[in-house]
N, C-alpha and C positions, 0 to 999 in steps of 0.2 A: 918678555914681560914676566914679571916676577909674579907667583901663584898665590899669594898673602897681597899684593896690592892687587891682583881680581875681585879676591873676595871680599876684599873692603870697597872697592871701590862699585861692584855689584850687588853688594848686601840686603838693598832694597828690593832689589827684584828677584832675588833668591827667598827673601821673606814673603815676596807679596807671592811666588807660584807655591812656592810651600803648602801658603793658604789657601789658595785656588786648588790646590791638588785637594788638601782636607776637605774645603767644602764639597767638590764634586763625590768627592768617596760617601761621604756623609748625606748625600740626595740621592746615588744609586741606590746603597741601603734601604733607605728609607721608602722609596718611590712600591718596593715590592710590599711593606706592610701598610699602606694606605692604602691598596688593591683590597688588602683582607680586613682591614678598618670595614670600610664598604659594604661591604659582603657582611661581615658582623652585625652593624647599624640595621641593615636591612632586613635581614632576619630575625633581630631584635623586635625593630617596629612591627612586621608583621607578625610575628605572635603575641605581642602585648595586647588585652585588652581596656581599651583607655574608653571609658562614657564618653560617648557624643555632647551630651547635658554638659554646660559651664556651670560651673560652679558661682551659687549665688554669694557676691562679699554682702557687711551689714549695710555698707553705705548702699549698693543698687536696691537694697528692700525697701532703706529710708527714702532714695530719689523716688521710688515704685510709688510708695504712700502716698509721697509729699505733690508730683508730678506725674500720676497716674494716666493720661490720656496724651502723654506727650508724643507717644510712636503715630497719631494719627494727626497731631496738626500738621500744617496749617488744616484746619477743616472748615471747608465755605457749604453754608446753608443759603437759602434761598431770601435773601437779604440780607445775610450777615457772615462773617468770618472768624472763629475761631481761631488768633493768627497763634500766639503762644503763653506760654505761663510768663507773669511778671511774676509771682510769689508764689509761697505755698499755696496753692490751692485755689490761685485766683489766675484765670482766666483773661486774656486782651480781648477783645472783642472790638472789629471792625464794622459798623453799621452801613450799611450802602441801601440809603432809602427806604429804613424800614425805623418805626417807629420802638424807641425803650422798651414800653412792655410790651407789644407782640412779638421783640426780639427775646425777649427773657422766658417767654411761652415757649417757644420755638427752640430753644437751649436747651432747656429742661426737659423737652423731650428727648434731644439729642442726649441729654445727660442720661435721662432713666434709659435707653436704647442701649446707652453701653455701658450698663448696670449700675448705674448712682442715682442717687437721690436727688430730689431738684434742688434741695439744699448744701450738699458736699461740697460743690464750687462758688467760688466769687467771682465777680465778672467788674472787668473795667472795660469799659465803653469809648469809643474813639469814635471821631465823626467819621468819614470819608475825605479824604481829601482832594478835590475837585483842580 
């Protein structure tokens, strides 16, 4: 067989270990400086001092404002539930057998307790559903 019709007619697979050869040459290399990558990173983190504290954006100050009591809903009172904000500033409220204004007495405590005024909030009123 003639040594010009091998390599033509092998070409493809002489191209494709070629590249199998480079690639593996190119992952030994490399495999030793991902070792010290690591080792870098890590030493890096542990001496950087980074605050615990998140930093506040403007929007979480406006949601603060706007939806102040939200980390404790749903909050259920003694005939009534606090489910969540429909608006700014306004209150759901779930009645379960307790009449409008002794629920609205009953809020307004709950409100001044976690430092607001009995007027800060608005309250929408929902019956119970049976």
């Amino acid at each position: 067989m003639d040594l010009d019709k091998f390599f033509k007619r092998y070409q493809v697979i002489f191209l494709l270990s070629a590249v199998l050869v480079a690639m593996l040459t190119i992952k030994v290399l490399y495999e030793d400086n991902d070792d010290q990558k690591d080792e870098t990173l890590t030493q890096t983190t542990e001496t950087t001092n980074i605050s615990d504290q998140p930093t506040t954006t403007p929007r979480q100050v406006e949601a603060d404002s706007d939806y102040p009591l939200w980390s404790i809903l749903p909050y259920s009172g003694a005939g009534w539930t606090a489910e969540k904000y429909v608006d700014k500033l306004t209150l759901q409220i779930k009645l379960e057998g307790l009449k409008r204004d002794a629920a609205e007495k009953l809020i307004g405590d709950w409100l001044e307790n976690n430092g607001f005024d009995r007027g800060s909030h608005k309250f929408m009123f929902v019956e119970e559903e049976e």
